[in-house]
Each structure stands twice: as C-alpha cells, then as structure tokens.
N, C-alpha and C positions, 0 to 999 in steps of 0.2 A: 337333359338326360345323359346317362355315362360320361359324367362331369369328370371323374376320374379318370376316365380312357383315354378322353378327351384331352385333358393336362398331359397326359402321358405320350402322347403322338405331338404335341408340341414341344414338348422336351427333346424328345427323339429329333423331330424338326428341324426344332432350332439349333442343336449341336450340328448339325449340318451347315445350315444356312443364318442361323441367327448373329448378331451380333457379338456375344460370347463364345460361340461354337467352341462350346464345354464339352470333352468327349466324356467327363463325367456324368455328366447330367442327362448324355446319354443313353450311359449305360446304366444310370440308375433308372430312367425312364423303360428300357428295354427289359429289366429285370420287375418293375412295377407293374408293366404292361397286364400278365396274365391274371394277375391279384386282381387289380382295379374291376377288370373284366369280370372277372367272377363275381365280386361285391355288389359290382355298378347291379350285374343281373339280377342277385341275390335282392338287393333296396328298390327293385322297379316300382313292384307294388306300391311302395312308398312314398316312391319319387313322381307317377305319374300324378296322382290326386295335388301330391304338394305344386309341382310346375302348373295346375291347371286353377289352383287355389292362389298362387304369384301372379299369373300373367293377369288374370280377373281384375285382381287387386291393382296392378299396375296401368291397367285398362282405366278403371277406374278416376285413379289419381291423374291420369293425362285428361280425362273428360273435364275432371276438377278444375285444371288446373290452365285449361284452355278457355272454360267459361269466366272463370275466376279475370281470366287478362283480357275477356273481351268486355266486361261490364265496365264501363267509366266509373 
C-alpha cells in the first residue's frame, strides 16, 4: 500500500545516505512526495482488494511449490 509514498521516502532517503546521493533525486522525490500521497489515498479502494487478492495468490503458489519439492 502507498507504493508511491513509499518510492518517494526512498528517494528522499537515499540522496542522503544512498550510494548515489543524487541531490536530484531528491528533490524530485520531495516535490512527488504530496502527489503520490494524494493518488496512493485516492487508489486505496483499489489497492486494498488487489494486495489481498496478491498475497492469497502468493500464499498459494508457496503451498504449491513447497509440496511440489517435497513429493519424490
């Protein structure tokens, strides 16, 4: 959830302490910050049903895939 935000505080982040500390990437993150935030809000609705609709499915595929390696 607020996957956007989310990118966006690492941006911010890592111009500090990252590897490239891009004052660019920065500031473009600083400047994306209040968008993201509002969208991320805006698509919640959207977003919760889909992440709960993912995790299931990925649930799934680990059950799969764990019986799948234990059968000889």
């Amino acid at each position: 959830m607020y996957g956007g935000t989310r990118i966006d505080g690492m941006l911010i982040g890592n111009s500090f302490t990252g590897p490239d500390r891009s004052a660019a990437l920065g500031a473009f993150g600083l400047v994306d910050l209040p968008f993201s935030l509002v969208m991320d809000t805006l698509l919640l609705p959207l977003a919760i049903p889909l992440e709960g609709h993912y995790h299931s499915a990925c649930q799934q595929q680990t059950v799969a895939d764990t019986t799948k390696s234990a059968t000889p």
